[in-house]
N, C-alpha and C positions, 0 to 999 in steps of 0.2 A: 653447713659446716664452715669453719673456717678455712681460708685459702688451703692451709697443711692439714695432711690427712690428723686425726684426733688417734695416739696410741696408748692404749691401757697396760698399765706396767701394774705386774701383777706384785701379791704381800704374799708373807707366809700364812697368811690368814684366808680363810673363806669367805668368798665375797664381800671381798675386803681390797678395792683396785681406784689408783689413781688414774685416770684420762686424763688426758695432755697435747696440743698441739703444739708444735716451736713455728714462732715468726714474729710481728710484729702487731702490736695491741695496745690499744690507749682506755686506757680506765679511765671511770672521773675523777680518781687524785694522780693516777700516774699512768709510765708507760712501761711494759714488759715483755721477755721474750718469749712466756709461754701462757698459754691460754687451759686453766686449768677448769674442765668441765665436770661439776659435780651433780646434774641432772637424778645422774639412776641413784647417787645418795640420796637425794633431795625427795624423789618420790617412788622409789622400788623398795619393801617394805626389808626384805634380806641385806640389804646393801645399808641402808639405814640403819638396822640393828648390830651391823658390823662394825659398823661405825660406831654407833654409841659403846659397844662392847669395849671397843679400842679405848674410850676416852672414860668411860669408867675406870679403868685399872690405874689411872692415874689421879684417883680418889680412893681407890680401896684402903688406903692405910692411912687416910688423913682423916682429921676430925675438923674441917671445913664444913661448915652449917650449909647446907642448901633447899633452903624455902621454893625456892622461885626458881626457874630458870627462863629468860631473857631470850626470845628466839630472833635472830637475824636473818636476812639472805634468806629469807622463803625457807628456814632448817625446824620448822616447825612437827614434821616426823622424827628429823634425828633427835629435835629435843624431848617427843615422847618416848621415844626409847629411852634415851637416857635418862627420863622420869624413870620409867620402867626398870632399867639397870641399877639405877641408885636407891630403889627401893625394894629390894630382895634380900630376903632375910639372909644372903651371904655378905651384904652390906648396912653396917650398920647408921644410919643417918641419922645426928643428932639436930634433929628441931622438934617444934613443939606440936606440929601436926600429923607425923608420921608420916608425907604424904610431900608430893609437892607439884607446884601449881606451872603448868607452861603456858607462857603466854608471848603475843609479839605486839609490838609496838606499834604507833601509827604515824607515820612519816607525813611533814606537812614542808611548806614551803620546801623543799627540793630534799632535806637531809635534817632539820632539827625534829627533835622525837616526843610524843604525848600521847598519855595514857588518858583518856576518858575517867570520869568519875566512876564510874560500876567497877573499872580495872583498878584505880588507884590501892585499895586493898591487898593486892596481891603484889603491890610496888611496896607500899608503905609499911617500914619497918621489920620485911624482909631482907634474908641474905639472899642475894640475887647472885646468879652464875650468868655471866654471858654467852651465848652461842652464837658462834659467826662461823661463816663457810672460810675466811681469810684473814689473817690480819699480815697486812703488809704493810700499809702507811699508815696504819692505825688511826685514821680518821672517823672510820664509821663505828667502829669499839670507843672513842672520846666521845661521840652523838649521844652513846648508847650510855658510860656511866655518867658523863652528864647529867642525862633526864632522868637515870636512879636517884642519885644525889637529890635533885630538884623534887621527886616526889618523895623524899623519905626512907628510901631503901637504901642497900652498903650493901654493894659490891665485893664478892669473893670470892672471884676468878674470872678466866676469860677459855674458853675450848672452844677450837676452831679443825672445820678438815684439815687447813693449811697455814704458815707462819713460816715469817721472817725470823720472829722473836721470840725468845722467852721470858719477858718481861715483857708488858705494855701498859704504861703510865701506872706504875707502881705493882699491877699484881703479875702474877704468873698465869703463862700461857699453856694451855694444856693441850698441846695436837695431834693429829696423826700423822701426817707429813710435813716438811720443814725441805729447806731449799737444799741440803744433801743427797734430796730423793731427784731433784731435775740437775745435772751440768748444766752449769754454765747459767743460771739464773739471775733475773738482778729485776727488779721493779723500780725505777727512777722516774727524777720529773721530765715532762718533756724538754728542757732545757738540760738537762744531762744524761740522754739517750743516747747511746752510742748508735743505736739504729740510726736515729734520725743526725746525725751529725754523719752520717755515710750517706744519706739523702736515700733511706729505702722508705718505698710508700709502708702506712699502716695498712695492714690486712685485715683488723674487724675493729668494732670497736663493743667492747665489755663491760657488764658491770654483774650483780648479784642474778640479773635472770637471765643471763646468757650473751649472746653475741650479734649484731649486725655487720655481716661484710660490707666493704667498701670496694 
């Protein structure tokens, strides 16, 4: 765990819960005050379906094409769900296979992204939905329509557990929680930390699979 205990603040929803610990944390694009732990979404299959439930309703009424969904941050259940969700005859999905395809990408040199040959089909010339567990400096979402772009595909959306934003580099962000659900939030560089200009040590460091204390 990290130094602070982790607390789950509950939704009006069925297991449906954000984890949180407050202190200090350095990502690899920034630094922040809360450590948002989405494990039991990532791999508990109720919590994942909750998940996707959430992030579906905010497709129900659009007629956004979704071929493809894009999985990031190890969300490669929630993005079966939300295969699963977006494909139920109480949702109507206009593409040309009825069906749609999830996949994740392959991270090479530390953060640029590539699809193998065998995958490139289910990049190319799809509408691609992104899934990310975060977008806060939106760096790892730029990796991500990048290497759509670069194989062929067009990006048409981005859903995430969590966001800064509701825009990121042109499309719209589709999430469950948003920095109104934590006080007092802020994800900056380490050069504009307000922690680290108090001189508190960091207490773990984070990224997509989780934490190491320091």
């Amino acid at each position: 765990m990290p130094s602070n205990e982790i607390v789950k603040i509950k939704t009006g929803v069925d297991n449906l819960y954000l984890r949180v610990a407050k202190g200090h944390f350095a990502s690899p694009h920034a630094h922040t005050n809360y450590y948002i732990d989405v494990t039991a979404q990532k791999s508990r299959l109720t919590e994942a379906k909750a998940v996707a439930q959430k992030l579906c309703s905010g497709y129900n009424y659009a007629t956004t094409v979704i071929d493809t969904i894009l999985c990031l941050d190890g969300t490669e259940v929630i993005g079966t769900c939300l295969a699963n969700e977006l494909t139920k005859n109480s949702f109507v999905n206009i593409n040309s296979h009825q069906t749609i395809y999830v996949v994740t990408p392959e991270v090479v040199n530390n953060s640029q992204l590539i699809f193998r040959d065998n995958i490139v089909p289910i990049i190319k010339g799809k509408h691609v939905l992104v899934l990310a567990v975060s977008v806060a400096t939106g760096a790892t979402v730029a990796n991500a329509i990048e290497a759509i772009n670069y194989y062929g595909g067009q990006t048409v959306g981005i859903a995430a557990m969590f966001s800064t934003k509701e825009t990121c580099y042109g499309y719209n962000v589709n999430s469950v929680f948003n920095p109104t659900d934590l006080p007092g939030y802020f994800s900056l560089s380490s050069h504009e930390c307000p922690l680290c200009k108090k001189g508190e040590k960091i207490d773990a460091l984070i990224n997509s699979h989780g934490f190491s204390k320091l």
